[in-house]
C-alpha positions as semicolon CSV with decimal commas, in nm:
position;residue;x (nm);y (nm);z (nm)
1;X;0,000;0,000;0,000
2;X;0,124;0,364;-0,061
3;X;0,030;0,672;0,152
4;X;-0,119;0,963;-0,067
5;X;-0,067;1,299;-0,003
6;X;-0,390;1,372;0,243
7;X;-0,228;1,056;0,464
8;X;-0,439;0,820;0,423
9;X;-0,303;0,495;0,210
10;X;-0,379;0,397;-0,167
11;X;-0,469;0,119;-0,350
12;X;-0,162;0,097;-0,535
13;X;0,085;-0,140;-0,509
14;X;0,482;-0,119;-0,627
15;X;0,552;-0,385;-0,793
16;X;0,931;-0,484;-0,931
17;X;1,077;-0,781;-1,253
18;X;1,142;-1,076;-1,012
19;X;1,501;-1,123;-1,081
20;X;1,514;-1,468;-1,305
21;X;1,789;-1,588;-1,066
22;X;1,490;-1,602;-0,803
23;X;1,280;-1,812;-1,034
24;X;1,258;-2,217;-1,086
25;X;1,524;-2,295;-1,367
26;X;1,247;-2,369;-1,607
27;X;1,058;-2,087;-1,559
28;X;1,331;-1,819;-1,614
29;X;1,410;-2,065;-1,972
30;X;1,049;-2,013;-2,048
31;X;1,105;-1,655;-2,013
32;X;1,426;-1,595;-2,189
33;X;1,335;-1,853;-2,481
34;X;1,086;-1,569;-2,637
35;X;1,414;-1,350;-2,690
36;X;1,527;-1,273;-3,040
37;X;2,009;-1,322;-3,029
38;X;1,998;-0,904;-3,015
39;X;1,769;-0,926;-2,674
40;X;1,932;-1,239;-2,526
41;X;2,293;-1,049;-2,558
42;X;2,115;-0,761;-2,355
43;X;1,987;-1,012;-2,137
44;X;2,334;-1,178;-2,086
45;X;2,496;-0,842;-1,956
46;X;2,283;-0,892;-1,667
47;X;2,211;-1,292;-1,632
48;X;2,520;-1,413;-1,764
49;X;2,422;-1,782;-1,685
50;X;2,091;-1,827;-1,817
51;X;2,081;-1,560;-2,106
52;X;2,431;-1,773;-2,240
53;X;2,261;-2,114;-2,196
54;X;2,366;-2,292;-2,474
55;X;1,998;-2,464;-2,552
56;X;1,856;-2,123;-2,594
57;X;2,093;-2,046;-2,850
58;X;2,027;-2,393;-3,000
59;X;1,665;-2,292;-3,045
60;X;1,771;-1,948;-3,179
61;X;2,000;-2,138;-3,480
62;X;1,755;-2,386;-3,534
63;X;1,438;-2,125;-3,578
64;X;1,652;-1,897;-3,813
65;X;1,820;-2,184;-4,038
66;X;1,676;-2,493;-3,995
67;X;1,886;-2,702;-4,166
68;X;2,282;-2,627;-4,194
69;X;2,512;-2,941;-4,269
70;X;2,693;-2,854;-3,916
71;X;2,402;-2,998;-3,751
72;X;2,514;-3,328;-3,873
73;X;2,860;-3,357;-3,710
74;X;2,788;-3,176;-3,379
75;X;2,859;-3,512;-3,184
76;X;2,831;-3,399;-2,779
77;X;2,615;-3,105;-2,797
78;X;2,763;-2,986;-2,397
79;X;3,070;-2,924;-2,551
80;X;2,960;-2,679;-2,911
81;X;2,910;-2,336;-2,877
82;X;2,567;-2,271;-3,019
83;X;2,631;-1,898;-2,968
84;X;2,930;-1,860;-3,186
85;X;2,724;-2,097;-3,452
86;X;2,447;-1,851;-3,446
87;X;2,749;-1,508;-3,471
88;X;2,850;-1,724;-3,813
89;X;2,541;-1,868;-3,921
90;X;2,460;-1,493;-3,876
91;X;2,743;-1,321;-4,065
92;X;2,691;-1,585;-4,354
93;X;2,354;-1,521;-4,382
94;X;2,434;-1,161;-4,379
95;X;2,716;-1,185;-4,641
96;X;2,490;-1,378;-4,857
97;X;2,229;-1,091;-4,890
98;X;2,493;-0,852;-4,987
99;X;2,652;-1,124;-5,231
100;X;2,550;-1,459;-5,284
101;X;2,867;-1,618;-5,360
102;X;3,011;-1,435;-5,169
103;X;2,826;-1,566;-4,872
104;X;2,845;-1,904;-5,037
105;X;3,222;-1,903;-5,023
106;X;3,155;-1,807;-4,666
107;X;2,965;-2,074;-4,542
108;X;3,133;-2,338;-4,721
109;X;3,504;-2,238;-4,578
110;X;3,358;-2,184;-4,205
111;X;3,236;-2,576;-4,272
112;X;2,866;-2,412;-4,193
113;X;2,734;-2,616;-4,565
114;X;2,897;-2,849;-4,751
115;X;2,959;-2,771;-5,077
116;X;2,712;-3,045;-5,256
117;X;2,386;-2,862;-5,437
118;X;2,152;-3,109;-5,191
119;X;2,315;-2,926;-4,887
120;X;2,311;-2,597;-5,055
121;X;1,948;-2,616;-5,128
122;X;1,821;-2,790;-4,802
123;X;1,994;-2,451;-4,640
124;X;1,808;-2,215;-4,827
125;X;1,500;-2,406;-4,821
126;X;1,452;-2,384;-4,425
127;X;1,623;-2,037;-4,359
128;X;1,444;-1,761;-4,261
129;X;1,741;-1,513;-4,334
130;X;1,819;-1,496;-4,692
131;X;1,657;-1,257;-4,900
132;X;1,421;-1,358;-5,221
133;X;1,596;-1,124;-5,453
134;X;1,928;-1,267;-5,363
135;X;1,800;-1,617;-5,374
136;X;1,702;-1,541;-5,706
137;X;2,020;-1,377;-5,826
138;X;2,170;-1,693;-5,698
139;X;1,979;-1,997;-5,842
140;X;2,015;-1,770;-6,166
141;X;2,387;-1,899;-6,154
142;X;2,364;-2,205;-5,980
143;X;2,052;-2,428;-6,151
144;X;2,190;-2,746;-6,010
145;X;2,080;-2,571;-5,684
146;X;1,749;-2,438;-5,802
147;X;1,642;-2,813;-5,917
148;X;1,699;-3,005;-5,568
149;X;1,499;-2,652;-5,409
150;X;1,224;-2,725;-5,610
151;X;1,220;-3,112;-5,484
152;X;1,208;-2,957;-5,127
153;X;0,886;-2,751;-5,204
154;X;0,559;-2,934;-5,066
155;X;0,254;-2,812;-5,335
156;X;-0,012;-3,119;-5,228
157;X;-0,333;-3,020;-5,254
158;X;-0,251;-2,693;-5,351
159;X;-0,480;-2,491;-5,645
160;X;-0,253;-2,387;-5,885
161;X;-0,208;-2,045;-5,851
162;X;-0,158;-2,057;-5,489
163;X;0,127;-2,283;-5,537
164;X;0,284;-2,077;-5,826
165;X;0,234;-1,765;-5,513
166;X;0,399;-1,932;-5,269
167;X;0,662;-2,066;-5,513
168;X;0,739;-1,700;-5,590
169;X;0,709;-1,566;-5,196
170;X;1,053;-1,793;-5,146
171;X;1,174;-1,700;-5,501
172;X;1,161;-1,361;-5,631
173;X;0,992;-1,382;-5,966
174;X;1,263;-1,277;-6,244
175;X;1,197;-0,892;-6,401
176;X;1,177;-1,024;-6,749
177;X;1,089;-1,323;-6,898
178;X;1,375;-1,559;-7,036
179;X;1,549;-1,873;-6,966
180;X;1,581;-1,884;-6,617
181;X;1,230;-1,786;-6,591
182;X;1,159;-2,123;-6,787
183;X;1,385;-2,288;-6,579
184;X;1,171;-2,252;-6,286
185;X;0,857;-2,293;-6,412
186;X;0,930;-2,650;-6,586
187;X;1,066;-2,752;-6,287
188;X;0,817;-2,614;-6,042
189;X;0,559;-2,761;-6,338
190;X;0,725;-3,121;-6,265
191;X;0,709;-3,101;-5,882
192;X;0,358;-2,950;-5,871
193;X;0,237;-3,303;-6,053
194;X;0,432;-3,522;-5,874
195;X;0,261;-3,354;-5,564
196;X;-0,053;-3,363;-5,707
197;X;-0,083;-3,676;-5,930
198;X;-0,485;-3,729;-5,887
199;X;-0,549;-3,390;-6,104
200;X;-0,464;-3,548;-6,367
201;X;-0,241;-3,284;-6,562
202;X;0,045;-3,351;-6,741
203;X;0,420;-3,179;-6,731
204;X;0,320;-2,976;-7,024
205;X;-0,007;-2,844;-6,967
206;X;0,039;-2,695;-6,621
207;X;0,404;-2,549;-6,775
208;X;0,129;-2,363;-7,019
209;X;-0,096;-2,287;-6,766
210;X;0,142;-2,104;-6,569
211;X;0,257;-1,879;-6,859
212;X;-0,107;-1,812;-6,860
213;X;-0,160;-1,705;-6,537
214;X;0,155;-1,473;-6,534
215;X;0,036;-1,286;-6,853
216;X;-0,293;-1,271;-6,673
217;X;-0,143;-1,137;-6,353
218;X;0,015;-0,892;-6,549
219;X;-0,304;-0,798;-6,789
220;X;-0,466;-0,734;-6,499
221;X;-0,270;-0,583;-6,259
222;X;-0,081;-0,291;-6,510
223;X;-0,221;0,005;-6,471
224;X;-0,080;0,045;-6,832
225;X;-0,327;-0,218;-6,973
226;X;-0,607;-0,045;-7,029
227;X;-0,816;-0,308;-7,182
228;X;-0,795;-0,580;-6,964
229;X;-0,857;-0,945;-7,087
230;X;-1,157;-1,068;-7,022
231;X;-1,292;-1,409;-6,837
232;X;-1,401;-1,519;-7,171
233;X;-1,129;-1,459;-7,378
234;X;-0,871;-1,601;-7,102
235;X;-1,066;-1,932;-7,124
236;X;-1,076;-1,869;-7,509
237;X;-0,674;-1,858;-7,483
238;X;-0,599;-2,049;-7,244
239;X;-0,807;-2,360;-7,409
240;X;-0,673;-2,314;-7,721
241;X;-0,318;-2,347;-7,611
242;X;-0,413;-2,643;-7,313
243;X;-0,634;-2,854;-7,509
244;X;-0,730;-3,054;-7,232
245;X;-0,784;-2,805;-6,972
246;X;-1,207;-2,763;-6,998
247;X;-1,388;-2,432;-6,919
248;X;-1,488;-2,461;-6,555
249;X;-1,105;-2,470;-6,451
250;X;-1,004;-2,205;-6,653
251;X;-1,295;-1,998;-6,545
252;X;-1,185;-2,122;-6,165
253;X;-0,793;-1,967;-6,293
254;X;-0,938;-1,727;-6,385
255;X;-1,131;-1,562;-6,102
256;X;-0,864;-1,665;-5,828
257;X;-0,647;-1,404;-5,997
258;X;-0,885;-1,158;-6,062
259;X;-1,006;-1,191;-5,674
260;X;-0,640;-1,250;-5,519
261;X;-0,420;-1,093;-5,727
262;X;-0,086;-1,087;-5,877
263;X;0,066;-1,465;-5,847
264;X;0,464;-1,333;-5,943
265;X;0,515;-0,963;-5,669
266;X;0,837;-0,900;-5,675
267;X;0,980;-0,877;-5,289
């Protein structure tokens, strides 16, 4: 209780942190593990012991890149710093978004990914720190990379131009259209029917269909295009040049991008 200023006592209560050293073990983990690595080195300046626990930094690697070929030789755990692997993880990740092979070269020599296209791509599959754009300037260069990514992408029961949007959320969509462009959409055209072998479309016809659906994106979304194309005459199209595709899922194409949107933003 606190005494106003006429004498007589308040409601209000001071109340002060509980120092974590105070707490049950587990309970002052619970607390630190919502900490981002900037926070937790804050936190350390004041609870050296718990803020520097290595398992907390485990979890912080693991969230950010969940998969780094490292993880496969770190034998007795007690003994690994997962605080230095998170600095390098860090300043590869870092290096990488200024210049891809640059960051690359980095990770490789610091032994962080091996240099095999499986463990390259498994990398930038489960990070959460490399840029689109980059990872796009990067798979430009490296399409031995850019093929085992695509095997890593899950689009099951996925309607097509969902898939082809989250495709291009992890993979900036080129500026232009060209060869690399290609690239990714035959091979994102063979993954999406292995994922999805009961729709019964072929290689070929979803690699057409997705053409479609970019040029539609565009059509539509330009404010330069004045007259946009219509529901009929994308059917019209897209039917003449996917034989097998019949009206009620290219009207269905159709209205998901003129309802959701573009399928290829640029991040």
């Amino acid at each position: 209780m606190q005494e106003g200023n006429d004498g007589k006592q308040t409601g209000t209560v001071a109340t002060r942190f509980p120092d974590l050293t105070d707490l049950p073990p587990e309970i002052s983990m619970a607390i630190l593990s919502h900490l981002d690595a900037t926070d937790l080195c804050l936190a350390a300046c004041v609870w050296d012991g718990l803020a520097n626990d290595e398992i907390l930094w485990m979890g912080l690697c693991k969230d950010s890149w969940g998969y780094a070929s490292i993880y496969k030789y770190i034998r007795n755990p007690q003994n690994f710093s997962y605080r230095k692997l998170y600095l390098m993880l860090d300043e590869g990740s870092l290096t990488f978004n200024g210049n891809p092979f640059e960051g690359e070269e980095y990770l490789i020599n610091k032994g962080l990914v091996e240099n095999d296209p499986i463990e390259l791509a498994k990398f930038l599959h489960f990070t959460k720190k490399i840029k689109p754009p980059k990872k796009r300037e990067y798979l430009d260069k490296r399409r031995d990379v850019l093929e085992h990514l695509l095997k890593l992408q899950n689009f099951r029961d996925q309607f097509l131009p969902n898939a082809l949007r989250k495709l291009f959320g992890s993979i900036s969509a080129p500026d232009q259209r060209g060869d690399y462009l290609s690239d990714i959409i035959d091979k994102f055209a063979e993954r999406f029917c292995s994922c999805n072998p009961k729709l019964g479309l072929d290689k070929d016809t979803v690699f057409v269909l997705c053409f479609s659906l970019i040029m539609l994106s565009v059509d539509l979304a330009s404010p330069h295009v004045k007259n946009k194309m219509s529901k009929r005459e994308f059917i019209k199209n897209t039917r003449r040049a996917a034989t097998t595709v019949d009206d009620d899922l290219a009207g269905d194409l159709y209205d998901n991008i003129y309802l959701i949107g573009h399928i290829a933003n640029n991040r």
